[in-house]
Phi, psi and omega in degrees: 000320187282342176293329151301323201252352166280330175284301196298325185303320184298315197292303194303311182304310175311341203257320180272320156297320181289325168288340181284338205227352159338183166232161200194111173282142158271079148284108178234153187260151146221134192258181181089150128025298202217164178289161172206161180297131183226140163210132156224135194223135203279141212104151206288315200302143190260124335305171171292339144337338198287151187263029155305323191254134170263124181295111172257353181217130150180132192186198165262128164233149181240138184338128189028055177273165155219142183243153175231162186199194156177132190243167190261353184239183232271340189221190184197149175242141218237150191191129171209184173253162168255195156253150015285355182222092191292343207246330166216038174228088194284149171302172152288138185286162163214177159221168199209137191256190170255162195272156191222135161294072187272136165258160168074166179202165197083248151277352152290333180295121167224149202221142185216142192305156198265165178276002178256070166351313216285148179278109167247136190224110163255149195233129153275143153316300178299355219224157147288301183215162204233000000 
């Protein structure tokens, strides 16, 4: 029996280390008028920018524009400009997560990564956030 439960504790590490180092696709659109400044970056920290974070995007994207990326963690923090001053006037950071499939409600309620990884993020111009 302890010889069971030492190989399954071995599997459940592994199995969770290999989901941890995973690549978890990034996708952002950008919408709107004008082009605008975007940074998204895998880490906890507000603005996106902080040097807490490791950077996967940062640049100018332009209207139907679309950037790929790709991170080891499960959410990214998205920070971009608006208009009328696409060049300094940033939107509130957020974060956009990978997406999940929840059944049940209440205390019942369970939620399990969706079979699509990928993080899709649209950025308006015109908007703080889409």
């Amino acid at each position: 029996m302890r010889a069971l439960s030492t190989v399954l504790a071995a599997w459940l590490l592994a199995a969770t280390a290999s989901a941890s180092t995973a690549s978890i696709p990034v996708e952002v659109r950008a919408q709107g008028a004008k082009p605008m400044r975007l940074v998204v970056a895998q880490g906890p920290a507000f603005p996106c920018s902080s040097p807490e974070n490791h950077r996967l995007i940062e640049g100018k994207i332009h209207p139907g524009e679309v950037v790929r990326a790709s991170t080891t963690t499960e959410c990214v923090c998205v920070q971009h400009t608006r208009e009328p001053f696409t060049e300094i006037d940033w939107a509130p950071p957020f974060h956009a997560c990978r997406p999940r499939i929840c059944t049940g409600f209440g205390r019942y309620r369970r939620c399990v990564p969706a079979p699509d990884p990928t993080i899709r993020i649209v950025v308006e111009s015109g908007s703080p956030r889409q």
